[in-house]
N, C-alpha and C positions, 0 to 999 in steps of 0.2 A: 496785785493791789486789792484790796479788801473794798467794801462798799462805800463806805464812807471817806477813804483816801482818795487825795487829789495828789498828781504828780508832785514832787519836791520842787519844782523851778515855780510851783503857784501857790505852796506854802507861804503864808506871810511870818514872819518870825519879828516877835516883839521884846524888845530889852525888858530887863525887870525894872524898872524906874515907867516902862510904859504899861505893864502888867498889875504897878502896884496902882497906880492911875487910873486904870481901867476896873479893877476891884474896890477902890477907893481900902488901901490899907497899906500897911510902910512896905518899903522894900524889904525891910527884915522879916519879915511876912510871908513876902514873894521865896526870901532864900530859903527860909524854914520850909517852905512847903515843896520845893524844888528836890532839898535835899531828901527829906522825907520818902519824895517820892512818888508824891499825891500830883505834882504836876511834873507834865514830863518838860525836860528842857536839854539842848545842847549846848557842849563847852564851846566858846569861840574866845578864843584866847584865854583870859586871866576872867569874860563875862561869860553871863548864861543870854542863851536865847528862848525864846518858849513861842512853842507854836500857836498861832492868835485862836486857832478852834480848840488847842485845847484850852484856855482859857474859858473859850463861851461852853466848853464839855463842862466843865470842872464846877461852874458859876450854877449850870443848870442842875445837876448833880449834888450839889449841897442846897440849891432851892427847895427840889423836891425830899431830900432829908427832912431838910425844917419844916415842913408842910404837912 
């Protein structure tokens, strides 16, 4: 495990409907950027899950872009 990883069972994993909520932008949003690449996410069935630090990575990440 790398330094900033925490075990998989304390991962929080958030639906894209909770991602798009959380970035305030649509879910189509959430899947473009999924797919792309730019946020990591896993399949669980037919949805995506995405892991809740990388959102706040991804979030911080394009703040300092625009900055």
């Amino acid at each position: 495990m790398g330094a900033g990883e925490r075990p998989l069972s304390e991962v929080k994993f958030l639906t894209v409907a909770e991602v798009a909520a959380v970035m305030r932008v649509s879910k189509m949003t959430v899947y473009r950027l999924v797919h792309s690449g730019e946020l990591p996410a896993i399949r669980v069935g037919r949805s995506f899950r995405v892991p809740e630090q990388a959102v706040h990575d991804y979030l911080r990440d394009a703040f300092i872009e625009a900055g």
